[in-house]
LOFI-585974 format. One record per residue: residue in one letter; x, y, z of N, C-alpha, C in turn. Coordinates in steps of 0.2 Angstrom, whole numbers, plus 5000, padded with zeros to 4 digits. Layout:
aXYZXYZXYZ...
END
This chain:
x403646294874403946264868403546204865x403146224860403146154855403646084856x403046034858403445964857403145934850x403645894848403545874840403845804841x403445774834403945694835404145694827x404345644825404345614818404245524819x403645524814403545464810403845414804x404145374804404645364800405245394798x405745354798406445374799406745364793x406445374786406845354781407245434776x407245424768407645474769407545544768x406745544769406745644769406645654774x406645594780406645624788407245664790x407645634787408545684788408445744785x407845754781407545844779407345864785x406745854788406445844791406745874799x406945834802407445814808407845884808x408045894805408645954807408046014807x407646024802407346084802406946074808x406646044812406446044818406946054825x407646024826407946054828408246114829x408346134824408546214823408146264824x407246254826406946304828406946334836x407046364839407346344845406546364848x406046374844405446374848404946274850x405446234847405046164844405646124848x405646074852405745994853405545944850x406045914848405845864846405745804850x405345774855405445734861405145654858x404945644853404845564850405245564841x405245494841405045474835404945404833x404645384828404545334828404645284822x404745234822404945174815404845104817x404845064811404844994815405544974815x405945004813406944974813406845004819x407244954824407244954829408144974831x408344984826409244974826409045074825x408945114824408645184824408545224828x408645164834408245184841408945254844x409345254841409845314843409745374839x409445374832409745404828409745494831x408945494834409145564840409145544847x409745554851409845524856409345564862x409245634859408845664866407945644865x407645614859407245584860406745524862x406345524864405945434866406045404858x405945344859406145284852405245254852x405045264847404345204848404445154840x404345104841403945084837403345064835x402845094838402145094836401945164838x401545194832401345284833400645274835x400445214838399645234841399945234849x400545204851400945184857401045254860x401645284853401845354855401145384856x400545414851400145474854399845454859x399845384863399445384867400045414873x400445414875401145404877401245504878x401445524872401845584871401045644871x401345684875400645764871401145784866x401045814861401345814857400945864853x401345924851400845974846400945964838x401445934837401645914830401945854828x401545824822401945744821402245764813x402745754812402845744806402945664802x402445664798402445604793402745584790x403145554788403745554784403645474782x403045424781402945354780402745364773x402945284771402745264764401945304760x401645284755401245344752400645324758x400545224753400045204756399845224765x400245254770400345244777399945314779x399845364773399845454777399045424778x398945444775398145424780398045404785x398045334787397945304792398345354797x398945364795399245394801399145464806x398845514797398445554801398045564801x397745514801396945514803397045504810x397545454815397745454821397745524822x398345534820398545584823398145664825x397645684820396945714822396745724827x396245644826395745604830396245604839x396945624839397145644845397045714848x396945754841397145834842397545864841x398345834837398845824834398845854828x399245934827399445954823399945894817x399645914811400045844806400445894801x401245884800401645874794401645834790x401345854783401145794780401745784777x402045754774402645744767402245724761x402345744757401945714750401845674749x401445624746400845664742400245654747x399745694747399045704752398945614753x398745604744398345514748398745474740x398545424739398845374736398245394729x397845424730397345424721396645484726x396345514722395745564724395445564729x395045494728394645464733395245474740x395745454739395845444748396045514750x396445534745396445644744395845644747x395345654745394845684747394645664756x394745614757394645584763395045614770x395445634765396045684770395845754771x395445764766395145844764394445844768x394245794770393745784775393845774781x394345764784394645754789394945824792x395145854788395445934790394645964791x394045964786393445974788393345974795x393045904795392845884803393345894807x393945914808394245924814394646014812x394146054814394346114811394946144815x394846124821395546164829396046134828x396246074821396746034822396946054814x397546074813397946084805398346034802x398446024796398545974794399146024787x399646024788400046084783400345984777x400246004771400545974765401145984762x401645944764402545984761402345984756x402146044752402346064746402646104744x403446124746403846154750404146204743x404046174738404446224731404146284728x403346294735402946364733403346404736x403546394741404246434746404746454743x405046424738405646434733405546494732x406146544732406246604731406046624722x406246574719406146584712405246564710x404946534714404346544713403746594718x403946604721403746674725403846724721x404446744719404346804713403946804707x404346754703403246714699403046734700x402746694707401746714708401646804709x402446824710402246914710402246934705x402746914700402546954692401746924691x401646864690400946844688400446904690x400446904697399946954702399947034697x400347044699400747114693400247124687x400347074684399747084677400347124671x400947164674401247174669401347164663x401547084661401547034655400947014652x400347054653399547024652399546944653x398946934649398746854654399346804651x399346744655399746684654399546644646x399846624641399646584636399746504635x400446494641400646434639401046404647x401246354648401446334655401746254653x402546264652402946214652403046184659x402946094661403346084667403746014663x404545994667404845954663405145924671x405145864669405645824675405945774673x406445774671406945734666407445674674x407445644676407745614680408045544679x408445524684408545434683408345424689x408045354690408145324695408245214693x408845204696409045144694408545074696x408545014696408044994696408244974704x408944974705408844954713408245024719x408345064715407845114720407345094722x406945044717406445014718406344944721x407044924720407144824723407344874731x407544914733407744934740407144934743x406544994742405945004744405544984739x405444914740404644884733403944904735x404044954739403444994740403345034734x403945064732403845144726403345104721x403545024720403445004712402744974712x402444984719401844944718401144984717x400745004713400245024713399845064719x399544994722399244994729399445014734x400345034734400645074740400745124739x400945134733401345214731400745244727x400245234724399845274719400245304714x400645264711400945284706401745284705x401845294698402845314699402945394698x403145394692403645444692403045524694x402445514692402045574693401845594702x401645534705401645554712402145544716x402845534714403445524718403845584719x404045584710404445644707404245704705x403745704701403545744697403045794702x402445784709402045794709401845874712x402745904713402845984715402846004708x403045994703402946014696402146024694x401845964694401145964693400646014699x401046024704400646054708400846134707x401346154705401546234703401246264697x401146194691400746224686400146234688x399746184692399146194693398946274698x399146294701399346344703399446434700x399946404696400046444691399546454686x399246414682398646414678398046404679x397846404687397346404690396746354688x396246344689395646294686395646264677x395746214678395946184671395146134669x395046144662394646124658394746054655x395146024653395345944652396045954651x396245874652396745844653396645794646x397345784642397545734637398045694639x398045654642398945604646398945554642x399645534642399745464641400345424647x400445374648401045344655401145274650x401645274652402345224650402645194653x402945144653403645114657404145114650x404545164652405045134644405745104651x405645074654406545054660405944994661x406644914660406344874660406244834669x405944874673406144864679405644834682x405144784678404744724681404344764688x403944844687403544874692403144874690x402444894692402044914692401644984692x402145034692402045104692402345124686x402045194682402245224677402945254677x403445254674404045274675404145344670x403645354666403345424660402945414659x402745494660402045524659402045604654x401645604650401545664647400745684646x400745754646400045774647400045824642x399645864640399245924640398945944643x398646004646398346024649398146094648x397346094646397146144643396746184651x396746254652396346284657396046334656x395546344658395046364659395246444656x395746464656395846544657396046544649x396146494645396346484639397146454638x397546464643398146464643398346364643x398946354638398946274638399546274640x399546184643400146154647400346114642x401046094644401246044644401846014651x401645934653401745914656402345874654x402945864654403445804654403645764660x403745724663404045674669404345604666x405045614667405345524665405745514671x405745434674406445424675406645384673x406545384667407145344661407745394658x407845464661408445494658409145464661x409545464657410345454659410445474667x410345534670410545574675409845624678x409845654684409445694685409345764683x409245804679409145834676408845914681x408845974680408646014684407946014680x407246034685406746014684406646084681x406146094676406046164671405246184673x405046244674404446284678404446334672x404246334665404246404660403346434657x403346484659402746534658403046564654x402546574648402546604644401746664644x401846714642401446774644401246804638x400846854637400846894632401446934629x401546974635402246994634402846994638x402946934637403546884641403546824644x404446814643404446724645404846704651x404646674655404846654662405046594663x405746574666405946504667406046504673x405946424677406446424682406746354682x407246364681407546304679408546324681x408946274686409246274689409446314695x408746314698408646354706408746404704x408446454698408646524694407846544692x407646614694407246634688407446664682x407246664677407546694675407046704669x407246784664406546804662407046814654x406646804647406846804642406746884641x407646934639407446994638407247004629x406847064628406847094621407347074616x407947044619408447034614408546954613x408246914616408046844616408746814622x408846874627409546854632409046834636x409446774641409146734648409446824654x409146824658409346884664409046844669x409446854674409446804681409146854683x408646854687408046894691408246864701x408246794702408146764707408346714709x408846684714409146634714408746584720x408646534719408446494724408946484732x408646484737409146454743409246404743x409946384745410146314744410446284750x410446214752410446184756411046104756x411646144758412246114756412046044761x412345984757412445914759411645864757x411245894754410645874753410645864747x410045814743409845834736409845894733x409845894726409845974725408845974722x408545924723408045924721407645924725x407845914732407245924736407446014739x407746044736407646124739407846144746x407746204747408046224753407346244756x406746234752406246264756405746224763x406146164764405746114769405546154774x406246174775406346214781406146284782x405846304780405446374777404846354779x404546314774403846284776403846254784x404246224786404046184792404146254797x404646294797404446364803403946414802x403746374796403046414793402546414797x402646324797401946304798402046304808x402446294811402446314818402346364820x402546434815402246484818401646494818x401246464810400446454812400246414817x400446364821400246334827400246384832x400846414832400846464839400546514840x400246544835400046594835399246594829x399046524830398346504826398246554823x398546554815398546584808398346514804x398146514798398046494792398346464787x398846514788399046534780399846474777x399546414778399946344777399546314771x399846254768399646244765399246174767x398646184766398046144769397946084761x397646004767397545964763397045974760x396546044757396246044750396646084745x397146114749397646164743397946074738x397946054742398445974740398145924736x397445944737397045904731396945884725x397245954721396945974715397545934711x398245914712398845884709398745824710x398245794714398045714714397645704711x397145744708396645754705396845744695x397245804696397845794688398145734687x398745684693398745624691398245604690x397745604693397045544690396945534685x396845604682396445624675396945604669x397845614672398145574667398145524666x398045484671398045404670397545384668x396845414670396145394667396245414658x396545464657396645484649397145424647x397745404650398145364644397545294643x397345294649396945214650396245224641x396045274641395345284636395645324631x396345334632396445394625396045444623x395645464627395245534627395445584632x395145624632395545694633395045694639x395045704645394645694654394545754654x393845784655393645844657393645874666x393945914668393845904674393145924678x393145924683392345934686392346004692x392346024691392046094697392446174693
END
């Protein structure tokens, strides 16, 4: 049986947490935080407060990361440097450079995996996607809408003043909120040729990170984006995923695929799984990807989503921010 721990006990580790115990091949035998009041949250676990204590302490095949933005690094760079299978939680790193420094670390420690939650590739509505695209039926792609219309009040950010500050979070609304959108287009429209962005704070909530961002995004394949992310809407809005094709138009938007017929009718193709008692934004795919990712441990497979797959949407925030800062349109590189 795999033993497994979790590192930080905040609130997508209650995503987390259960999806590990329901594997009946996985233990969870640690976990760790500095709130010491925690120490029950699972009673058949050890408690640590320090994760260099726990890996020295626990053998362990899997740590799940679940820490502030600023903290993924450092931690799995630990946990590697043990030989320590990593669940990362998103985002890879705080801006490129530290991306990439993660992406160098999966390098150099090749007998050790490092899977990235980006868990909405699993979504039942984008799985089929990527199958029509593959298909070629609709000929090539021309267009690629992503929208993330959300609230978030300004206590969210006086609770944890981590989200608001620059230097810890690498950003607001596009590496919080937005960065499964950003990452599905880029995916979907493959190798992009420049970025046009601009970031904003329209909520007057005295941070430090962008609270809207909007982009264009032109790729290589000829086909163009557009990028929307606010959390300045009234309420949280279902996030919108729409390809537009030579011959057809594809949404996903409220856990539904759904494909635009000849007569201009929405027809339901595919419904997302859903996961009662949770947000309805964080999906039902955590738990997907994370037995995903155990069965590639068990049986040393690949096919996870690796910190260079997770690169390329910290790269796109870059290019946005570096575009609002110069008001020119950021060419990408490779």
């Amino acid at each position: 049986m795999l033993k497994a721990a979790v590192i930080g006990l905040g609130d997508i580790s209650h995503i987390h947490i259960p999806a590990i115990q329901s594997n009946p091949n996985v233990e969870l035998t640690a976990i760790c935080d500095l709130d010491e009041s925690l120490k029950g949250r699972v009673p058949d676990a050890r408690f640590y407060t320090d994760f260099q204590v726990m890996l020295e302490k626990e053998q362990l095949d899997c740590v799940h990361i679940c820490l502030p933005h600023y903290l993924h690094y450092p931690a799995t760079k630990a946990c590697v440097e043990k030989g320590v299978n990593v669940f990362l939680e998103k985002p890879l790193g705080l801006n490129t450079e530290e991306a990439q420094q993660l992406v160098n670390l999966e390098e150099k420690y090749k007998d050790v995996k490092i899977c990235v939650c980006l868990q909405n590739r699993y979504n039942e509505s984008f799985e089929m996607l990527q199958e029509i695209i593959k298909s070629g039926e609709y000929g090539r792609i021309t267009g690629i809408k992503g929208l993330v219309t959300w609230y978030r009040a300004k206590e969210y950010y006086d609770i944890k003043p981590w989200r608001g500050k620059m230097d810890l979070a690498g950003g607001g609304v596009m590496i919080n909120q937005a960065l499964h959108t950003i990452d599905l287009m880029q995916l979907v429209g493959g190798e992009i040729d420049s970025i046009k962005g601009s970031i904003d704070q329209l909520l007057d909530y005295g941070i430090e990170v962008e609270d809207t961002a909007t982009a264009q995004i032109k790729f290589k394949n000829g086909a163009v984006g557009l990028f929307f992310a606010t959390n300045a809407n009234s309420v949280n809005s279902s996030v919108e995923l729409q390809v537009v094709f030579e011959k057809g138009k594809f949404t996903i938007k409220d856990s539904f695929l759904k494909k635009v017929d000849e007569e201009g009718r929405k027809v339901e193709l595919v419904e997302d799984a859903r996961m009662p008692g949770s947000k309805f934004y964080y999906g039902a795919s955590h738990g997907k990807l994370i037995n995903h990712f155990y069965s590639c441990i068990e049986n040393n497979l690949t096919d996870y989503v690796h910190a260079k797959d997770a690169l390329p949407s910290i790269q796109i925030i870059d290019a946005i921010r570096k575009s609002s800062e110069t008001k020119q349109a950021v060419t990408m590189e490779g």
